[in-house]
C-alpha angles and dihedrals in degrees: 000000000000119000124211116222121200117228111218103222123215103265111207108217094178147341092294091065095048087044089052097049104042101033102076086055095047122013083091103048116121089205123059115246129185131214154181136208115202120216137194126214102296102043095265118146115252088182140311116245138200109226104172146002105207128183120268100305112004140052124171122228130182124196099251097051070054105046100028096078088041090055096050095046096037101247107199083189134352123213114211119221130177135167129233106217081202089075081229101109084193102139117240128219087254088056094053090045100052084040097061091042092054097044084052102050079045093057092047082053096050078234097117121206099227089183151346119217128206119204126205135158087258095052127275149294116228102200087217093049079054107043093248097117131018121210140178097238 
């Protein structure tokens, strides 16, 4: 008789635990990278996935490289996260542009962004910890 054993999956609460998790692999990076983390209903990790490399300081991301993966894996929320090679996690104008345009396809999508995290040498910028994105957590 075969058991089956649940995996308690890694459940992200706020920006620190995304920080925590995704810094050590890209704080260093000399290359931006973005990522998502998919999450199901209750804010566990499905599974965290690289979308782009882009060059020292841009990399270019469109919403269904985003939302393709979500959808497969039912996504119930995603969380963005991208690296400054610069070590300064200061949020540009082309982040908070990409950023709106992504929580909006999400929305469509009924797949909400609940953050996105930007990692730097010196920490990290949650655009909800700044006001740069609302969500319905």
């Amino acid at each position: 008789m075969a058991l089956e054993v649940a995996v308690e999956r890694e459940r992200v609460a706020g920006p620190n635990d995304i920080h925590a998790r995704c810094a050590p692999s890209m704080r260093d990076l000399v290359q931006e990278e973005f990522r998502i983390l998919m999450l199901d209903t209750r804010h566990a990790v499905i599974a965290e996935l690289p979308i782009t490399r882009g060059t020292l300081d841009a990399s270019l991301v469109h919403a269904r490289e985003v939302f393709r993966p979500a959808i497969a894996q039912s996504a119930a929320a995603v969380v963005l996260v991208h690296n400054h090679p610069s070590g300064d996690p200061t949020p540009s104008s082309l982040d908070v542009e990409v950023t709106t345009h992504l929580a909006s396809a999400g929305e469509m999508l009924g797949i909400p962004v609940i953050d996105h995290v930007v990692i730097g040498a010196s920490g990290y910028v949650s655009f909800v910890e700044a006001g740069l994105l609302r969500t319905a957590r």
